[in-house]
SEDREN-553889 format. One line per field, with one value per residue: residue number from 1; x, y, z of N, C-alpha, C in turn; residue in three letters. Coordinates in steps of 0.1 Angstrom, whole numbers, plus 5000, padded with zeros to 4 digits. Layout:
N
num <- [NUM ...]
neast <- [X ...]
nnorth <- [Y ...]
nup <- [Z ...]
caeast <- [X ...]
canorth <- [Y ...]
caup <- [Z ...]
ceast <- [X ...]
cnorth <- [Y ...]
cup <- [Z ...]
residuo <- [ALA ...]
This chain:
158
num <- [1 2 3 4 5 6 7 8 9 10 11 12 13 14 15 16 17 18 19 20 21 22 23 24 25 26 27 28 29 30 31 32 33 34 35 36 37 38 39 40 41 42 43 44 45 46 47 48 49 50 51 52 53 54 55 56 57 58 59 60 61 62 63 64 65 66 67 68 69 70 71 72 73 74 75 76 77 78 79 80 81 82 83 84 85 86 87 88 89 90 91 92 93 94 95 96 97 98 99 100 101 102 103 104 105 106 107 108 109 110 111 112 113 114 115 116 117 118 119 120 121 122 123 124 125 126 127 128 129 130 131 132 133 134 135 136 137 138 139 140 141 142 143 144 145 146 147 148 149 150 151 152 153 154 155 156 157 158]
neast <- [2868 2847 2847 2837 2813 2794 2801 2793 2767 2758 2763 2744 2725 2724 2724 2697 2682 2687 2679 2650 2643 2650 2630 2602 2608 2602 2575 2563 2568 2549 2522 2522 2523 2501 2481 2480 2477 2449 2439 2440 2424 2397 2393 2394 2372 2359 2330 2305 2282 2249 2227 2200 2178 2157 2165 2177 2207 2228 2266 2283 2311 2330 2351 2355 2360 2366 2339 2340 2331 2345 2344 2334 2307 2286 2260 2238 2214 2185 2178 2188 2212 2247 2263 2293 2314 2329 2327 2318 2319 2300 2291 2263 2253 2228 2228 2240 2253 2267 2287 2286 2304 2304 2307 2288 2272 2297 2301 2312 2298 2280 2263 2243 2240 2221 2218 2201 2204 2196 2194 2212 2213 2215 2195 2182 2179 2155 2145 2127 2150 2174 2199 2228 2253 2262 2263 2238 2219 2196 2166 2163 2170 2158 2135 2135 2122 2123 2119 2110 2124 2149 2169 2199 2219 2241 2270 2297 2328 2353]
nnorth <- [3559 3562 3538 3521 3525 3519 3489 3480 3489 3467 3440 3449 3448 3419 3407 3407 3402 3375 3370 3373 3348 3329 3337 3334 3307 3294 3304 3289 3263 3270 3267 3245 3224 3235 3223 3200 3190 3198 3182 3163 3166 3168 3141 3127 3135 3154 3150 3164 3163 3170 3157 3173 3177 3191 3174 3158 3145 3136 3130 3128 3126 3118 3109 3105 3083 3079 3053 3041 3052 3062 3069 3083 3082 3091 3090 3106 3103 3113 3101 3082 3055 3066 3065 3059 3055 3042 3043 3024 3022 3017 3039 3043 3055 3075 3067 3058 3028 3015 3000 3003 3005 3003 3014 3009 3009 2993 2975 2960 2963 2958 2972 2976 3007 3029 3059 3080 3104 3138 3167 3186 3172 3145 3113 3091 3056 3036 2999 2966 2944 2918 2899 2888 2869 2883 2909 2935 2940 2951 2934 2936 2956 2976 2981 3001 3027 3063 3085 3116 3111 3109 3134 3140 3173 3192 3202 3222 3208 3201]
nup <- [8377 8361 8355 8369 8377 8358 8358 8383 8391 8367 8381 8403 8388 8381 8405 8417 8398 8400 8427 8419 8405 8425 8442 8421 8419 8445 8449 8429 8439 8462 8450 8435 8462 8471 8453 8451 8482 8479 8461 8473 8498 8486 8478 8504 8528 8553 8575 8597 8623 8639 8665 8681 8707 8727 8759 8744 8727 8701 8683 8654 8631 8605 8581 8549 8523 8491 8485 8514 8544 8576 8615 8641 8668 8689 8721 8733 8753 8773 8805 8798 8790 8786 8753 8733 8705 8677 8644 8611 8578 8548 8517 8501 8472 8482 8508 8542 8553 8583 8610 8639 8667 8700 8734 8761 8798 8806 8789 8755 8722 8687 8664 8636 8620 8600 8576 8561 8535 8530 8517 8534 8558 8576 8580 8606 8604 8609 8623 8625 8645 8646 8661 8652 8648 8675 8669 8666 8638 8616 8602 8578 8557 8536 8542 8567 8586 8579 8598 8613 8634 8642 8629 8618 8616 8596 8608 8625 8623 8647]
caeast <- [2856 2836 2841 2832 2797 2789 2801 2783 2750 2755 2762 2736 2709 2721 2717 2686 2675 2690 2669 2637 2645 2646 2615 2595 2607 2596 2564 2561 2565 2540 2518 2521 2518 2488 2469 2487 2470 2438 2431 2440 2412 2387 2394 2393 2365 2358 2314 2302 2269 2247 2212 2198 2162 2153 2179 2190 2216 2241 2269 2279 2317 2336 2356 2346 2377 2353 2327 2339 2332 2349 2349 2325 2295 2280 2244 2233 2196 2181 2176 2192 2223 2254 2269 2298 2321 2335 2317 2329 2307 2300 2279 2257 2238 2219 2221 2252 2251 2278 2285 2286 2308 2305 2306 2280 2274 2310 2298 2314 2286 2279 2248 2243 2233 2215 2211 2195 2208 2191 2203 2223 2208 2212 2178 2190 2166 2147 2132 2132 2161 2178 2211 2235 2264 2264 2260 2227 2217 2188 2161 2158 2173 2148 2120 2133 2115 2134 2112 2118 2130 2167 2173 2210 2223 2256 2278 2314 2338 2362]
canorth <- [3560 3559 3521 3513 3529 3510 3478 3480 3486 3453 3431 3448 3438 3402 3402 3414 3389 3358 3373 3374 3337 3322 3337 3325 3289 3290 3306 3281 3256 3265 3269 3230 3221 3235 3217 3189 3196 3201 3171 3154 3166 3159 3123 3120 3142 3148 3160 3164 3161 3168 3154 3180 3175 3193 3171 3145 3146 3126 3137 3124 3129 3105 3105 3095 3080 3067 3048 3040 3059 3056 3082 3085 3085 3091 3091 3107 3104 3119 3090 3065 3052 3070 3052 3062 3045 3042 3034 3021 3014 3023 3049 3034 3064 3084 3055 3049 3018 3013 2989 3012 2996 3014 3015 3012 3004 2989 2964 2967 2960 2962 2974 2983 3023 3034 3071 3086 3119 3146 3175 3189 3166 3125 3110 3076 3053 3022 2988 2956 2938 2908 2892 2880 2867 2889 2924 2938 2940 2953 2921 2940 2974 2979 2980 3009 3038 3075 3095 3124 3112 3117 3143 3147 3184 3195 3207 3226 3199 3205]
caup <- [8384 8353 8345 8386 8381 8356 8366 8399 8377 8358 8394 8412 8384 8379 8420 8414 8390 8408 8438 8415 8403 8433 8446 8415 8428 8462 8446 8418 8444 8471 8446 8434 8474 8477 8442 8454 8490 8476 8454 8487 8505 8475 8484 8518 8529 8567 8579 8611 8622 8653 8667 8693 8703 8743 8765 8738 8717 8695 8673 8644 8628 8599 8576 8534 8514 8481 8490 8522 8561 8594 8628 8654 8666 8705 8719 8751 8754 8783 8812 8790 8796 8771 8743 8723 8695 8665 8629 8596 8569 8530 8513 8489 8472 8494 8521 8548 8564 8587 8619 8652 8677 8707 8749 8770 8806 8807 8776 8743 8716 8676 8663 8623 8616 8588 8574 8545 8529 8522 8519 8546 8569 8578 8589 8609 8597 8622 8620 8630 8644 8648 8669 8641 8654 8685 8663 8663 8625 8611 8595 8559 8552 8528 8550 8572 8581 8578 8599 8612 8649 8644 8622 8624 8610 8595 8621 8624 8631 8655]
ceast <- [2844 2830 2831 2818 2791 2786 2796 2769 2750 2757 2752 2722 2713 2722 2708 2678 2675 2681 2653 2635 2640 2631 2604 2595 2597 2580 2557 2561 2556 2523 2513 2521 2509 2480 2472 2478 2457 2430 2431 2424 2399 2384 2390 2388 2358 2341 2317 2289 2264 2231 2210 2184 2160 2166 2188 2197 2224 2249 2275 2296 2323 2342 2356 2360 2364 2345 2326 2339 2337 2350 2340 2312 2287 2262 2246 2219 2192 2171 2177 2208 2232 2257 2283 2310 2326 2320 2325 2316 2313 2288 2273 2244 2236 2221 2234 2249 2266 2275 2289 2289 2313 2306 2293 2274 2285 2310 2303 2304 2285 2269 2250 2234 2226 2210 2210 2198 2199 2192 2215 2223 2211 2204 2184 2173 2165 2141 2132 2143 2167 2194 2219 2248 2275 2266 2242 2223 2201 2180 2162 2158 2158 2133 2122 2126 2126 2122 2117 2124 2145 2172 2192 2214 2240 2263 2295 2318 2348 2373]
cnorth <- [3557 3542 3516 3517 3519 3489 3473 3480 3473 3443 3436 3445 3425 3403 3400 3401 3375 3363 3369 3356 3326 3324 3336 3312 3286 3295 3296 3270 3255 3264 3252 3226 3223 3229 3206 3188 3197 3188 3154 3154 3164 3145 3118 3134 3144 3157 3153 3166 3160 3166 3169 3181 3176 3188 3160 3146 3135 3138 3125 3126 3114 3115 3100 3092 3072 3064 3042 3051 3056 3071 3075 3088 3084 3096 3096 3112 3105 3106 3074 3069 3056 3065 3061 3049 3051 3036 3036 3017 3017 3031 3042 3043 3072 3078 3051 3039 3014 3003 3004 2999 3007 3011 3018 3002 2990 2975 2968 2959 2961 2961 2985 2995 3023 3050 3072 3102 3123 3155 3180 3177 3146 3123 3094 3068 3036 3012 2976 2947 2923 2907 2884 2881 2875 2905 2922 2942 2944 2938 2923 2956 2978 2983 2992 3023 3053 3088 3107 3124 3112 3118 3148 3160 3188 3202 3214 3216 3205 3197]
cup <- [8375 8352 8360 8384 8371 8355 8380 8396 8373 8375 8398 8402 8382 8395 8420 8410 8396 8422 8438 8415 8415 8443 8441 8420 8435 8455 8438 8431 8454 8464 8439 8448 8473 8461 8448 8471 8487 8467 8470 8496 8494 8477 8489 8526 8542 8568 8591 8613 8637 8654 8677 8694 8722 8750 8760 8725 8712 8686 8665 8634 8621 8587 8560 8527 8501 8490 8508 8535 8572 8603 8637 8658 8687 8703 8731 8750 8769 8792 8805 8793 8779 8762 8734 8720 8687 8655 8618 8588 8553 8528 8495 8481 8477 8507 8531 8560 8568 8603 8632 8666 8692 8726 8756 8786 8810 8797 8762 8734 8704 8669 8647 8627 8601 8586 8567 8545 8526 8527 8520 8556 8566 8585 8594 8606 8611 8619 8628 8634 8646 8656 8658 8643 8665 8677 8663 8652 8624 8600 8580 8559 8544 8532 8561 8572 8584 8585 8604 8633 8653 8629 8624 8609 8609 8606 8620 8632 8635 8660]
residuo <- [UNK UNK UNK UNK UNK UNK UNK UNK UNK UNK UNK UNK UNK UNK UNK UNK UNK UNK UNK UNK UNK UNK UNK UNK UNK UNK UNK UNK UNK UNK UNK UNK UNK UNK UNK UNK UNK UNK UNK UNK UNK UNK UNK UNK UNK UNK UNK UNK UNK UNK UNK UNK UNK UNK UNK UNK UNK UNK UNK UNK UNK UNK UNK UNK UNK UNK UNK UNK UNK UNK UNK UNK UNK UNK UNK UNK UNK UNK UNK UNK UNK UNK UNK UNK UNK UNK UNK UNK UNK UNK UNK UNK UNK UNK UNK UNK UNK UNK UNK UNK UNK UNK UNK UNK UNK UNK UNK UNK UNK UNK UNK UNK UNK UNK UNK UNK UNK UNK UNK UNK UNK UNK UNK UNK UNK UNK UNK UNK UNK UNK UNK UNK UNK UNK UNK UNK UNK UNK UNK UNK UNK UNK UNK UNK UNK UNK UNK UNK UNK UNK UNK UNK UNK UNK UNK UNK UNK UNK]
């Protein structure tokens, strides 16, 4: 009876230990998932963004991989007809200019955007345009104004 007590002591700590072992693993591994998880979203970086101004609004949601942007973007301005889409562009700076391809009165259409950062906030910026191969283009980026008539603000995406 003596030797059984201590032979049952030495198995139930190497249980013990091979118990501990394997739950360092699983720990050591979810532990590499989530850095691994994490440099992911560094990358590929999702904002959201909302106009709201009395009864008109837009929102505003994409997507950043580097330099380039793609998601969404709707308008509903009060006695104007809706619009929503898609947009793709690049960030250049402070400055995303992207192409906004979007629906409206059962027309599909493509019309360059422009915002300026600052901040929290994207200011969509305005100017003169032109018809360039059936997209609506801006005549000279450089020349827009950033005032303060759509202010879009960070937003919980959903």
């Amino acid at each position: 009876m003596k030797n059984i007590i201590p032979a049952f002591a030495i198995i139930a700590a190497g249980f013990f230990a091979s118990c501990q072992g394997g739950t360092a693993k699983k720990t050591q591994a979810k532990i590499d998932s989530t850095i691994v998880s994490g440099a992911e979203t560094v990358q590929d970086s999702s904002y959201c963004y909302q106009y709201i101004n009395k009864r008109d609004t837009a929102t505003l949601s994409f997507k950043e991989d580097g330099n380039t942007i793609s998601g969404s973007l709707g308008y509903n301005l009060y006695e104007k007809d809706k619009n929503a889409g898609t947009i793709t562009g690049l960030v250049k700076g402070d400055t995303i200019v992207a192409d906004y391809t979007f629906q409206s009165e059962g027309k599909s259409s493509v019309r360059e955007v422009v915002w300026l950062k600052k901040g929290e906030t994207l200011v969509e910026g305005f100017g003169d345009i032109q018809d360039v191969n059936g997209k609506t283009k801006f005549k000279d980026i450089n020349k827009l104004t950033f005032g303060d008539a759509m202010v879009f603000t960070k937003a919980t995406c959903k």
